[in-house]
NUFIDO-696376 format. One record per atom (N, C-alpha, C): z, x, y; residue in three letters; atom name; residue number from 0. Coordinates in steps of 0.1 Angstrom, whole numbers, padded with zeros to 4 digits. Layout:
<zabas>
<<Z; X; Y>; Ala; CA; NUM>;
...
</zabas>
This chain:
<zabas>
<<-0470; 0704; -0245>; Unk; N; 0>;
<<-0483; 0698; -0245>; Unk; CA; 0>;
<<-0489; 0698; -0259>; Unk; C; 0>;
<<-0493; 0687; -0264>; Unk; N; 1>;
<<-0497; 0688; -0274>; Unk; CA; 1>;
<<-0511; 0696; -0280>; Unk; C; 1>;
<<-0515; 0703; -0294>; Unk; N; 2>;
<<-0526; 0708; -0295>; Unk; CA; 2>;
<<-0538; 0701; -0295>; Unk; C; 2>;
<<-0547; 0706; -0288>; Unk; N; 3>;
<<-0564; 0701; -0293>; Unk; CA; 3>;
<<-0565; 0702; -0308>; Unk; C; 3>;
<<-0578; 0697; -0313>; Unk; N; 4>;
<<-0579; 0692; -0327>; Unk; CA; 4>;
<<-0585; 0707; -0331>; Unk; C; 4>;
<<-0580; 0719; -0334>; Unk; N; 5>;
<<-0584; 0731; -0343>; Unk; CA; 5>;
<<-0576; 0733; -0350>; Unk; C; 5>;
<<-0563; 0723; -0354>; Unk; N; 6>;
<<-0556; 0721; -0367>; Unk; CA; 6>;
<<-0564; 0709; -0371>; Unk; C; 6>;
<<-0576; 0705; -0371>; Unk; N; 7>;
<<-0579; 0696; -0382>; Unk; CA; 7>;
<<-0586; 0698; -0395>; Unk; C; 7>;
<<-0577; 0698; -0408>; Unk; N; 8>;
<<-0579; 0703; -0424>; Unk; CA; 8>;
<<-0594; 0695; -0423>; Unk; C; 8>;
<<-0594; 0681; -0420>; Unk; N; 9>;
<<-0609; 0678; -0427>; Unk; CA; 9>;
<<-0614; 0661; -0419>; Unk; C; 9>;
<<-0622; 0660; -0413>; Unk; N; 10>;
<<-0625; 0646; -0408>; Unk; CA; 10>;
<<-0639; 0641; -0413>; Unk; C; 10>;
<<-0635; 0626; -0423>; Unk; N; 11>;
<<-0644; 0623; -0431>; Unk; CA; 11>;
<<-0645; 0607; -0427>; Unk; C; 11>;
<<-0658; 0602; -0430>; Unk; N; 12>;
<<-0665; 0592; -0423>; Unk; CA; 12>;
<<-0666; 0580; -0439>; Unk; C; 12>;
<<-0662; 0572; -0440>; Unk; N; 13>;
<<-0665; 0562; -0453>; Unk; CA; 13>;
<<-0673; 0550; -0449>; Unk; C; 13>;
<<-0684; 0547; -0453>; Unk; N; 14>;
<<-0692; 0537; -0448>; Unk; CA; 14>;
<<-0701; 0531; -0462>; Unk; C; 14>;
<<-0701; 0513; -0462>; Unk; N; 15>;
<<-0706; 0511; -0470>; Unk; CA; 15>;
<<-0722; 0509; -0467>; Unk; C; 15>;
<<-0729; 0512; -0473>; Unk; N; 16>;
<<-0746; 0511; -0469>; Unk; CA; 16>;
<<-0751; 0501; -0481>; Unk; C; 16>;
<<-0757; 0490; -0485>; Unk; N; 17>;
<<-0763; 0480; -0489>; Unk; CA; 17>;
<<-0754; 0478; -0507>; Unk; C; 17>;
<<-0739; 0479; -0503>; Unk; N; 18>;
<<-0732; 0480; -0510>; Unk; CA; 18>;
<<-0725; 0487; -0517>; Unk; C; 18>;
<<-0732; 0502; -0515>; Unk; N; 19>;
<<-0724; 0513; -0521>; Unk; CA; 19>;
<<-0720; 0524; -0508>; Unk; C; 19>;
<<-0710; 0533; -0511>; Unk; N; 20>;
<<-0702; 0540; -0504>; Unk; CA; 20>;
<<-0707; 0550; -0498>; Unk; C; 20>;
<<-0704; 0559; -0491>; Unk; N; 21>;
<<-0707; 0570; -0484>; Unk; CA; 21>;
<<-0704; 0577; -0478>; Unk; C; 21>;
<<-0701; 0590; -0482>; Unk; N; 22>;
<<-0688; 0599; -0472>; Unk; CA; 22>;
<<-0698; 0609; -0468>; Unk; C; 22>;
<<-0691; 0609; -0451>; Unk; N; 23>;
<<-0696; 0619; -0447>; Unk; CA; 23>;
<<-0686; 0631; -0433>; Unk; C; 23>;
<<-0688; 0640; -0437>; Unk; N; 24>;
<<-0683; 0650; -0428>; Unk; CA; 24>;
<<-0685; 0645; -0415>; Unk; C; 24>;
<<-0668; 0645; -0403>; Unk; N; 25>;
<<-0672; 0644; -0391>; Unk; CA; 25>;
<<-0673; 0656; -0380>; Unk; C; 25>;
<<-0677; 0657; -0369>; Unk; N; 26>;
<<-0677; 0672; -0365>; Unk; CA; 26>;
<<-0660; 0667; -0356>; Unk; C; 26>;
<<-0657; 0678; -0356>; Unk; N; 27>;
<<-0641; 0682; -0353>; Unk; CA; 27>;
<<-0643; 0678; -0339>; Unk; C; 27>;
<<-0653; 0681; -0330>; Unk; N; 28>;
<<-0648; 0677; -0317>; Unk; CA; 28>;
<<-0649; 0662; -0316>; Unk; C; 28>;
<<-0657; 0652; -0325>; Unk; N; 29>;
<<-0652; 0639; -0326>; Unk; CA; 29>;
<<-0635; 0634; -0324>; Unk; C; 29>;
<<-0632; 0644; -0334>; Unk; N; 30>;
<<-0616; 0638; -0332>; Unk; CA; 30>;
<<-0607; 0643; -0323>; Unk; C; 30>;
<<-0610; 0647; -0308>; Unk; N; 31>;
<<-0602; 0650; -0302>; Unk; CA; 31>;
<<-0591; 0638; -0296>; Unk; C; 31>;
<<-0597; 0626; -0299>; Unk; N; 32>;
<<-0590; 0616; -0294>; Unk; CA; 32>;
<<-0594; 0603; -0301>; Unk; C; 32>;
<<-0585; 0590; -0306>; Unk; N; 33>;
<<-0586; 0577; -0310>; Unk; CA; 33>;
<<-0602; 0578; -0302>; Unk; C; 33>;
<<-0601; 0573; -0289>; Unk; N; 34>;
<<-0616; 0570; -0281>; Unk; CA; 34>;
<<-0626; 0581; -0286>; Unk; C; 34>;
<<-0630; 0592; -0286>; Unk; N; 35>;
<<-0640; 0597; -0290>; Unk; CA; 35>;
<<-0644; 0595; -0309>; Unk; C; 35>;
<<-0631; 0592; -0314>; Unk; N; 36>;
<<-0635; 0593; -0329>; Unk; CA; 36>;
<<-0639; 0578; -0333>; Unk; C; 36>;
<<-0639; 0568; -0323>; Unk; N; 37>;
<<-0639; 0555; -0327>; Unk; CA; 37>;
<<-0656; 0552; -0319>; Unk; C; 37>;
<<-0659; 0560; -0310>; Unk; N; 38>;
<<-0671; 0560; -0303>; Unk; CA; 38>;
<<-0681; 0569; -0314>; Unk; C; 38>;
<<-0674; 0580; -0325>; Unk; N; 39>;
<<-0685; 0585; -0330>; Unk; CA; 39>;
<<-0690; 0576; -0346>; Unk; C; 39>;
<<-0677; 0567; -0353>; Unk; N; 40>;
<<-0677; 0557; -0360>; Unk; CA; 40>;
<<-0689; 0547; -0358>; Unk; C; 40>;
<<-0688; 0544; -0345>; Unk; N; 41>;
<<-0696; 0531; -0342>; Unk; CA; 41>;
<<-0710; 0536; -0345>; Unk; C; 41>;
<<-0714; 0550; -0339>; Unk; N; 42>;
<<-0728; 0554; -0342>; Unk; CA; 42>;
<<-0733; 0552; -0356>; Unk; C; 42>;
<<-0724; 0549; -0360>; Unk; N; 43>;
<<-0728; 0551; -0378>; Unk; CA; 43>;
<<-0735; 0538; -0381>; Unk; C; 43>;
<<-0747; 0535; -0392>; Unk; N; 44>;
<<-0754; 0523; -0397>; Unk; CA; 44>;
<<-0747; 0520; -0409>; Unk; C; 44>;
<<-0735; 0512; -0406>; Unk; N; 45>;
<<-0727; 0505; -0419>; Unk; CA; 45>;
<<-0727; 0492; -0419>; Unk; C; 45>;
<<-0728; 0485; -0433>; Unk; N; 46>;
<<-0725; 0477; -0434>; Unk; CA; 46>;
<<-0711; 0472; -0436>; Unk; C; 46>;
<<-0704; 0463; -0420>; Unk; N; 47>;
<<-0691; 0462; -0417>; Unk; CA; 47>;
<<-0687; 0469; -0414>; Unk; C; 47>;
<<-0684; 0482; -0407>; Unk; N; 48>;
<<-0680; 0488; -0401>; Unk; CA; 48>;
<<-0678; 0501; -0409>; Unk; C; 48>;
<<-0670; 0512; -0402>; Unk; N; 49>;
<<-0668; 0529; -0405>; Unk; CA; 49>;
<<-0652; 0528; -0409>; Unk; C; 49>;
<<-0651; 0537; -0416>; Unk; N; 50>;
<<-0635; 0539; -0419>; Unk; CA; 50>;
<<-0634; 0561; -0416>; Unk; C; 50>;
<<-0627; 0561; -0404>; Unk; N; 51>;
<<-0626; 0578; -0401>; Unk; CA; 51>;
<<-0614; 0582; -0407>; Unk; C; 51>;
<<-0613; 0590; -0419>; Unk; N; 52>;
<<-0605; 0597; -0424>; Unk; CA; 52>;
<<-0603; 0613; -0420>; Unk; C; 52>;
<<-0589; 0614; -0415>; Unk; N; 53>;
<<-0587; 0626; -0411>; Unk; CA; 53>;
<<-0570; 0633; -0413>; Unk; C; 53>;
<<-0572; 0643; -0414>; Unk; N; 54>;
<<-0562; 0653; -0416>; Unk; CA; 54>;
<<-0557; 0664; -0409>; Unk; C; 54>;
<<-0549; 0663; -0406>; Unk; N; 55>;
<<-0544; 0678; -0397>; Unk; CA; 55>;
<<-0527; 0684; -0397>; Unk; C; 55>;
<<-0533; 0695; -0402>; Unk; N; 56>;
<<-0524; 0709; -0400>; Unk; CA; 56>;
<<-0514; 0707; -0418>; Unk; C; 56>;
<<-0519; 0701; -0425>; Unk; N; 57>;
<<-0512; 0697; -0438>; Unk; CA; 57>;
<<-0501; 0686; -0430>; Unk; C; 57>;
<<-0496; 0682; -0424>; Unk; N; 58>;
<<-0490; 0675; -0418>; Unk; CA; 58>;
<<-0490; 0659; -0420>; Unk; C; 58>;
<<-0500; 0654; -0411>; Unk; N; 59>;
<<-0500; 0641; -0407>; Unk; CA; 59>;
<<-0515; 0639; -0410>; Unk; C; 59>;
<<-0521; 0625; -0410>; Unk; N; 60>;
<<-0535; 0619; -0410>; Unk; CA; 60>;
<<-0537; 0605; -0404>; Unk; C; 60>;
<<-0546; 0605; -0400>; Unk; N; 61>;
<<-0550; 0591; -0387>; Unk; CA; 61>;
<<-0565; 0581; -0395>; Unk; C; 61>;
<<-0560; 0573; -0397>; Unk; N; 62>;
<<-0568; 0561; -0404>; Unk; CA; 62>;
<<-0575; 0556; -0388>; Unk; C; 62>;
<<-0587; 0553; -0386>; Unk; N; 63>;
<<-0593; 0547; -0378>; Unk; CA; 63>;
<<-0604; 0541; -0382>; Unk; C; 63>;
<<-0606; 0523; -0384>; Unk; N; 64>;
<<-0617; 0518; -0391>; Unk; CA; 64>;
<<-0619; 0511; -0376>; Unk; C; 64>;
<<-0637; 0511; -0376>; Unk; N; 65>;
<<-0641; 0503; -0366>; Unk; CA; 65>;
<<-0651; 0495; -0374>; Unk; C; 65>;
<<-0648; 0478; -0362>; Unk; N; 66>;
<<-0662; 0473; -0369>; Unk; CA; 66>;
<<-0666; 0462; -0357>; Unk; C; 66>;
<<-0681; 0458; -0352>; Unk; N; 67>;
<<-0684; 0453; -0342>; Unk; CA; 67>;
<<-0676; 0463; -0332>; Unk; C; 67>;
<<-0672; 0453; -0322>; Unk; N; 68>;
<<-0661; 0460; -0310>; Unk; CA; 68>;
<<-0649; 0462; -0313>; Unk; C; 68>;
<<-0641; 0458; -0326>; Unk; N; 69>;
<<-0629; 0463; -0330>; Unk; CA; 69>;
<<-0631; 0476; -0333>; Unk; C; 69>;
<<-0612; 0481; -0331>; Unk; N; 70>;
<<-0609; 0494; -0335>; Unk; CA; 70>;
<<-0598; 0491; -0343>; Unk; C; 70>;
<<-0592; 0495; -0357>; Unk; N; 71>;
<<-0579; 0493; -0361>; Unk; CA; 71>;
<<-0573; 0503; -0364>; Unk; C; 71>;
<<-0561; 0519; -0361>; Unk; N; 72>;
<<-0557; 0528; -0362>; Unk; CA; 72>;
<<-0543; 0524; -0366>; Unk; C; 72>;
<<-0542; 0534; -0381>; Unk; N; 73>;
<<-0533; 0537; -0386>; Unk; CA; 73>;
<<-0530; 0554; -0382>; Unk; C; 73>;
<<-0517; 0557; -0380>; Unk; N; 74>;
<<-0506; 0570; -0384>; Unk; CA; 74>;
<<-0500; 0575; -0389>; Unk; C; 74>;
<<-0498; 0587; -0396>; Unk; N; 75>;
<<-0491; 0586; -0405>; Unk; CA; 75>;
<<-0478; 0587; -0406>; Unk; C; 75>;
<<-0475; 0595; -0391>; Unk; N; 76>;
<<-0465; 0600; -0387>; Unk; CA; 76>;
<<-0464; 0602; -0371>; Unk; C; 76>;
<<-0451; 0589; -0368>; Unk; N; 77>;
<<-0454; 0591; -0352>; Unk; CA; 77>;
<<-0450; 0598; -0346>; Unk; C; 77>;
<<-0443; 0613; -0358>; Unk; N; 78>;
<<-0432; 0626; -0345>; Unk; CA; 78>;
<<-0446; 0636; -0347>; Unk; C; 78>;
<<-0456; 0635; -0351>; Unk; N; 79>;
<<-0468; 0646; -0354>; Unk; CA; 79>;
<<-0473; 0641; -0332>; Unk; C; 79>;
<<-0467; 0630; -0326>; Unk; N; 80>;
<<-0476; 0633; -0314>; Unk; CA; 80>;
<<-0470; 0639; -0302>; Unk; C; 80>;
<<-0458; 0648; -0305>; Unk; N; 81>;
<<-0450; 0655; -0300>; Unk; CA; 81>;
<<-0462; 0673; -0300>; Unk; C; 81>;
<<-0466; 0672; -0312>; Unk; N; 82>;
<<-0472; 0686; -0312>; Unk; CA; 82>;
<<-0485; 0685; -0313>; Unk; C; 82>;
<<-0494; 0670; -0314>; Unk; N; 83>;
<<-0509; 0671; -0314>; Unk; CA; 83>;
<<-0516; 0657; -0308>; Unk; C; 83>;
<<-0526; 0661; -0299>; Unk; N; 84>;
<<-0530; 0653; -0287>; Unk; CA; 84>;
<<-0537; 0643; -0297>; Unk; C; 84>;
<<-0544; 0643; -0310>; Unk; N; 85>;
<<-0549; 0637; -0318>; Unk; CA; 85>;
<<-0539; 0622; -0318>; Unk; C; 85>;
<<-0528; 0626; -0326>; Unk; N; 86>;
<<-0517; 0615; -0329>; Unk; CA; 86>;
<<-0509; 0614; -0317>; Unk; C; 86>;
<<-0509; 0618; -0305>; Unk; N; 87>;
<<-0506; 0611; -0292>; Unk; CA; 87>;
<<-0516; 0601; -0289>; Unk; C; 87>;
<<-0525; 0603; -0288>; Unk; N; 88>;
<<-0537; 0594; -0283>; Unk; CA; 88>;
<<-0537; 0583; -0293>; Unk; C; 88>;
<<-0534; 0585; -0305>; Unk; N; 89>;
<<-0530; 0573; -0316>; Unk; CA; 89>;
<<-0520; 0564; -0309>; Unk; C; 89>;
<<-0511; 0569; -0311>; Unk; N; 90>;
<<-0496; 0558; -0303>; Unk; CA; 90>;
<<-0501; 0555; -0287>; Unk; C; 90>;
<<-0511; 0561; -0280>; Unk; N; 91>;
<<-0514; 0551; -0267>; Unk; CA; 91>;
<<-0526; 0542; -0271>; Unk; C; 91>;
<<-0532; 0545; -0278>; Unk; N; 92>;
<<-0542; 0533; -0284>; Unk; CA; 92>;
<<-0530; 0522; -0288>; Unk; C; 92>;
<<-0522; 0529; -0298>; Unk; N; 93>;
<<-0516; 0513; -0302>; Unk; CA; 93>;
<<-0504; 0507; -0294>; Unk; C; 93>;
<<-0504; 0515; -0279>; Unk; N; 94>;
<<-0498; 0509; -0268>; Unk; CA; 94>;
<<-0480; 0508; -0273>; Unk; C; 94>;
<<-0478; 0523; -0278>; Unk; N; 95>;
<<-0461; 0520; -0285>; Unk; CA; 95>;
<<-0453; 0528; -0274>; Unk; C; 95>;
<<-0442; 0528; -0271>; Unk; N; 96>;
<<-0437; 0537; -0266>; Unk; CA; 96>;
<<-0434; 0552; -0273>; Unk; C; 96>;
<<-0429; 0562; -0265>; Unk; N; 97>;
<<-0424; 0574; -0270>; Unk; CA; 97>;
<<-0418; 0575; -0281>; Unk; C; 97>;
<<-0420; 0582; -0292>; Unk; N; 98>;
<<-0405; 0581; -0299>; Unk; CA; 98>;
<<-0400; 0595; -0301>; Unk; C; 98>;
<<-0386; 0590; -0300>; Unk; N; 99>;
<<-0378; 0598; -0305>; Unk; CA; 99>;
<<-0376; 0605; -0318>; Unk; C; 99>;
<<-0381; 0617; -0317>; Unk; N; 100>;
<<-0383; 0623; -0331>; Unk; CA; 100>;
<<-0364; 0625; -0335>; Unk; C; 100>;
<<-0365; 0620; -0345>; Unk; N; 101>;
<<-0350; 0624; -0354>; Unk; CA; 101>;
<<-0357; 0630; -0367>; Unk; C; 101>;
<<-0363; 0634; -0364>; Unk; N; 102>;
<<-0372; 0645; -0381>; Unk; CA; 102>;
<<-0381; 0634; -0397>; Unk; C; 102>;
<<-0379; 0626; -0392>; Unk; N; 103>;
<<-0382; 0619; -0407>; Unk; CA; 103>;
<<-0394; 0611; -0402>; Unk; C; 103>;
<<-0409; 0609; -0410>; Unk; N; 104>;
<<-0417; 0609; -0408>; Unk; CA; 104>;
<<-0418; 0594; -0405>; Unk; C; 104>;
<<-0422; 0587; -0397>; Unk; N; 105>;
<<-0425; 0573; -0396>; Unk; CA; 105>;
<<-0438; 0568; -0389>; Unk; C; 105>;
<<-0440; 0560; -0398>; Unk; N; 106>;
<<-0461; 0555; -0396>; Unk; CA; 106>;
<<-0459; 0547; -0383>; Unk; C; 106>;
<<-0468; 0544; -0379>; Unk; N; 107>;
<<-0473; 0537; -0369>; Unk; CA; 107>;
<<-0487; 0529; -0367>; Unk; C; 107>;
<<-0488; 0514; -0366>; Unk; N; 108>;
<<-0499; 0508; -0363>; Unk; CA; 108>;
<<-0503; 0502; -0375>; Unk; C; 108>;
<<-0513; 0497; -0381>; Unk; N; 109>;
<<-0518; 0489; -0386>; Unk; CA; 109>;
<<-0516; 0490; -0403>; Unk; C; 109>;
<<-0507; 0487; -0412>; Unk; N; 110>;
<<-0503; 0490; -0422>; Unk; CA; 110>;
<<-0517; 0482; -0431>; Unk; C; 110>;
<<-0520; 0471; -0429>; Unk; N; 111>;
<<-0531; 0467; -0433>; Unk; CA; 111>;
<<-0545; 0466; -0433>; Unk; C; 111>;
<<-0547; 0480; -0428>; Unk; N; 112>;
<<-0558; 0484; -0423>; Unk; CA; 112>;
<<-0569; 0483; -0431>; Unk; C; 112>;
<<-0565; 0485; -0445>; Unk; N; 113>;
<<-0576; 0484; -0455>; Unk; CA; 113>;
<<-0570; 0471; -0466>; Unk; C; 113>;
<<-0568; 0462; -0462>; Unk; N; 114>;
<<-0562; 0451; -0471>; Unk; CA; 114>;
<<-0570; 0446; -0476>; Unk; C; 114>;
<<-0585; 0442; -0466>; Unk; N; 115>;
<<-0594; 0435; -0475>; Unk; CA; 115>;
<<-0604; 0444; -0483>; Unk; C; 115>;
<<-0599; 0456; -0483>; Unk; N; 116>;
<<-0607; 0461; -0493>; Unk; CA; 116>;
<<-0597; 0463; -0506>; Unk; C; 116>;
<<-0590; 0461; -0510>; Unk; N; 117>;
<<-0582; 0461; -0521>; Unk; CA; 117>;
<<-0567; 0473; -0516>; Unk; C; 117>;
<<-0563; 0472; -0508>; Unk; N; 118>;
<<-0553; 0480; -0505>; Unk; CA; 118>;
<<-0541; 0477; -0497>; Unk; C; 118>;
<<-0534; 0470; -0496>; Unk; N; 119>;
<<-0529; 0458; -0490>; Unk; CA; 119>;
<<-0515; 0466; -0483>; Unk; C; 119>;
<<-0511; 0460; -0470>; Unk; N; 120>;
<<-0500; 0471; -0464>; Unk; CA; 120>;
<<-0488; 0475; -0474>; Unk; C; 120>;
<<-0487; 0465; -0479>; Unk; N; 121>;
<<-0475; 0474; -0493>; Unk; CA; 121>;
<<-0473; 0485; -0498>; Unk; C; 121>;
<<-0487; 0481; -0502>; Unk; N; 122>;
<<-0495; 0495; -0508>; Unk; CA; 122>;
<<-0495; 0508; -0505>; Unk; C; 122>;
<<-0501; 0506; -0493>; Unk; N; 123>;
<<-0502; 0516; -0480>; Unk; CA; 123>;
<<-0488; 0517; -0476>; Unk; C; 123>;
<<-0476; 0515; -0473>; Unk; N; 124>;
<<-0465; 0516; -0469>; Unk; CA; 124>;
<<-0456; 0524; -0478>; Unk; C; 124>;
<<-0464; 0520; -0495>; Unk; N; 125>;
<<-0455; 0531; -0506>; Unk; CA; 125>;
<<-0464; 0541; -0504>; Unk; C; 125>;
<<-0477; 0543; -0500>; Unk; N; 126>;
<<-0480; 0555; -0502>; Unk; CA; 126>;
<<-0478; 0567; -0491>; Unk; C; 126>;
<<-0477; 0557; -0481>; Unk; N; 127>;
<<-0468; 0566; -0467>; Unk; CA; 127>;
<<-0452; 0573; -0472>; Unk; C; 127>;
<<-0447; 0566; -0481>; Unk; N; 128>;
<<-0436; 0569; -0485>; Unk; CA; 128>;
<<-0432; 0579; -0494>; Unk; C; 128>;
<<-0442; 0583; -0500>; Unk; N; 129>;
<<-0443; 0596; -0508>; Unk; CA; 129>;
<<-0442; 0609; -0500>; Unk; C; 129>;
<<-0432; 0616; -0501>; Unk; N; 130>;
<<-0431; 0622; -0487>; Unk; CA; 130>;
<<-0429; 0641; -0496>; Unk; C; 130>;
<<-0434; 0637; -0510>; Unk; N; 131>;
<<-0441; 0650; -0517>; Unk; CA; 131>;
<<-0452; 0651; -0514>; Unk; C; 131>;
<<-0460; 0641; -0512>; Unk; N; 132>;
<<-0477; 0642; -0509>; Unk; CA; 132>;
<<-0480; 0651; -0495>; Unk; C; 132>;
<<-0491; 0652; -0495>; Unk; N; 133>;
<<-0501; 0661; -0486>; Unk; CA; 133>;
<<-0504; 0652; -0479>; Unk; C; 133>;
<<-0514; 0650; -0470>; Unk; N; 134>;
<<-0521; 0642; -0462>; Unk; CA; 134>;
<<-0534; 0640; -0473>; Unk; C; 134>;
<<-0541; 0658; -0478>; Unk; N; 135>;
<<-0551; 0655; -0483>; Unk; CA; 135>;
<<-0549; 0642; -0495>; Unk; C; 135>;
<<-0537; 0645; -0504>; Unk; N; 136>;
<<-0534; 0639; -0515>; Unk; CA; 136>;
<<-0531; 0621; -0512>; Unk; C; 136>;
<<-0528; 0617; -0501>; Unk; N; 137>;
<<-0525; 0606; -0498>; Unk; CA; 137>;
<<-0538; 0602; -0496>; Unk; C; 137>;
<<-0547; 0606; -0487>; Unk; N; 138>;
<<-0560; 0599; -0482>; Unk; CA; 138>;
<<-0569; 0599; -0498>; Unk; C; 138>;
<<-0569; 0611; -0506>; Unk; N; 139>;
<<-0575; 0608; -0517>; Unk; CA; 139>;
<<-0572; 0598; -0523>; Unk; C; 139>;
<<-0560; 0595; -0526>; Unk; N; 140>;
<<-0555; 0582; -0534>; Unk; CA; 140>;
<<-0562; 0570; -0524>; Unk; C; 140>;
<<-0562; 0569; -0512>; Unk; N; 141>;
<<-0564; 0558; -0508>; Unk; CA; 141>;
<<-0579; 0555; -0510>; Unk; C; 141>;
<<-0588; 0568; -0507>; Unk; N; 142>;
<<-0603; 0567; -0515>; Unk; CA; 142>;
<<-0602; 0565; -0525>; Unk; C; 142>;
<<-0597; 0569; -0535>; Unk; N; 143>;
<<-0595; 0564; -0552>; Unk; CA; 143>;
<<-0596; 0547; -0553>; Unk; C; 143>;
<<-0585; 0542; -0541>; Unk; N; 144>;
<<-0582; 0533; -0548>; Unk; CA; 144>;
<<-0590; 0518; -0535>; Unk; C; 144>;
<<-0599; 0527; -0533>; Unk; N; 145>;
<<-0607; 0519; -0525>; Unk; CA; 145>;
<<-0617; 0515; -0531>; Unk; C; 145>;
<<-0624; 0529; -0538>; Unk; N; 146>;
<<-0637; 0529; -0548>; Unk; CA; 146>;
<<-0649; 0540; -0546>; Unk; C; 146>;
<<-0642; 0550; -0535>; Unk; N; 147>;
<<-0650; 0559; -0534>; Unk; CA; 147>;
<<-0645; 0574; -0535>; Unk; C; 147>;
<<-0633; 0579; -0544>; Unk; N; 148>;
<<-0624; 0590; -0541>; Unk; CA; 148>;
<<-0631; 0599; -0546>; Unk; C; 148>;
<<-0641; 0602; -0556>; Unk; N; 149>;
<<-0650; 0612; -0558>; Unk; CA; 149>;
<<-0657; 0619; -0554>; Unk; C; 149>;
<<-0667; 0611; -0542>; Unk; N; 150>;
<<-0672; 0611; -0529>; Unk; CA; 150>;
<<-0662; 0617; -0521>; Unk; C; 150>;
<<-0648; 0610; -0518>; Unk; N; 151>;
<<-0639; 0616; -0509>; Unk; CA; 151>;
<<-0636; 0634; -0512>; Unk; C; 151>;
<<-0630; 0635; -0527>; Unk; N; 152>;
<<-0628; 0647; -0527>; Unk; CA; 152>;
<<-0639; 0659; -0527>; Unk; C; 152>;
<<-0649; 0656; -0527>; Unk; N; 153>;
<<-0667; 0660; -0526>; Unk; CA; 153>;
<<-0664; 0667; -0512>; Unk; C; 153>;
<<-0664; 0656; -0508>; Unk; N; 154>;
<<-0668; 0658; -0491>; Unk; CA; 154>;
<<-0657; 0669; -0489>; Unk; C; 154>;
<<-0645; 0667; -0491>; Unk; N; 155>;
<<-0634; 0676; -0486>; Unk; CA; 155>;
<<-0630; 0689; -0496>; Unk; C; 155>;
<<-0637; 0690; -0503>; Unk; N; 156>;
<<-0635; 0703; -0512>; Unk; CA; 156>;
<<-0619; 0700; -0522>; Unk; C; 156>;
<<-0616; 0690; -0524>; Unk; N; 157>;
<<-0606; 0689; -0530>; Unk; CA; 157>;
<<-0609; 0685; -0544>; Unk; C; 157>;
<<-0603; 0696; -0555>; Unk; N; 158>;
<<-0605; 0696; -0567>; Unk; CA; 158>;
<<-0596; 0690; -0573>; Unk; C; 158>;
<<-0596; 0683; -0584>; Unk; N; 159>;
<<-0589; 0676; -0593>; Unk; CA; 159>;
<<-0582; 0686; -0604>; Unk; C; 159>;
<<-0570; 0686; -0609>; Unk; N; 160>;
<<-0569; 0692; -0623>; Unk; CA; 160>;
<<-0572; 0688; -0629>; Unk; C; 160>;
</zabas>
């Protein structure tokens, strides 16, 4: 059975407000599941929608941008829903079957999740592919290269050398 979300390193909220950025801490019982972390997104006053950044167990992390009634969820790794109800609930949102874990990390769902903000599934697909990176170290880059990674690492305690 997989774990509830008390492996989660850090769940952070990106929302643009009258054109500038804004990160904010999510509470942990938000992300027990795609449905509840995409119902606490929506509460948020953004212009265009919420982007939920999250991390768990140094492992894997779950991209979830909502905007109006859309939901779009990225994973970073679909053998992480073997051991956490977080990234199972990911792969039934995006209606995939089971997989077969053979050990080697493989994403799942929407590779272009952040395309129109300057990050385009390519992008996102080499940075999945860095498989020296952290979860924290991957989502920072993708804040970096969004326009708000200073904010990002703020919010998450993550220091720069």
């Amino acid at each position: 059975m997989p774990e509830q979300s008390d492996g989660i390193d850090f769940a952070v909220a990106a929302i643009r407000q009258d054109g500038r950025w804004q990160v904010s801490r999510i509470a942990a019982t938000a992300c027990e599941s795609v449905d509840t972390l995409t119902h606490a997104l929506r509460r948020l006053d953004a212009d265009g929608g919420a982007l939920g950044m999250i991390a768990v167990d140094e492992d894997f992390f779950v991209l979830v941008r909502v905007s109006g009634s859309g939901a779009r969820v990225l994973l970073s790794d679909v053998t992480a829903a073997d051991e956490w109800e977080l990234a199972q609930s990911a792969i039934d949102f995006l209606g995939l079957p089971a997989h077969e874990d053979d050990g080697d990390p493989v994403p799942a769902g929407d590779l272009d999740i952040l395309g129109d903000l300057g990050l385009p599934a390519a992008d996102m697909g080499a940075l999945l592919d860095e498989a020296d990176l952290y979860p924290d170290e991957m989502l920072s880059d993708v804040a970096r290269r969004l326009g708000f990674g200073e904010l990002f690492d703020d919010a998450i305690g993550l220091t720069t050398a």
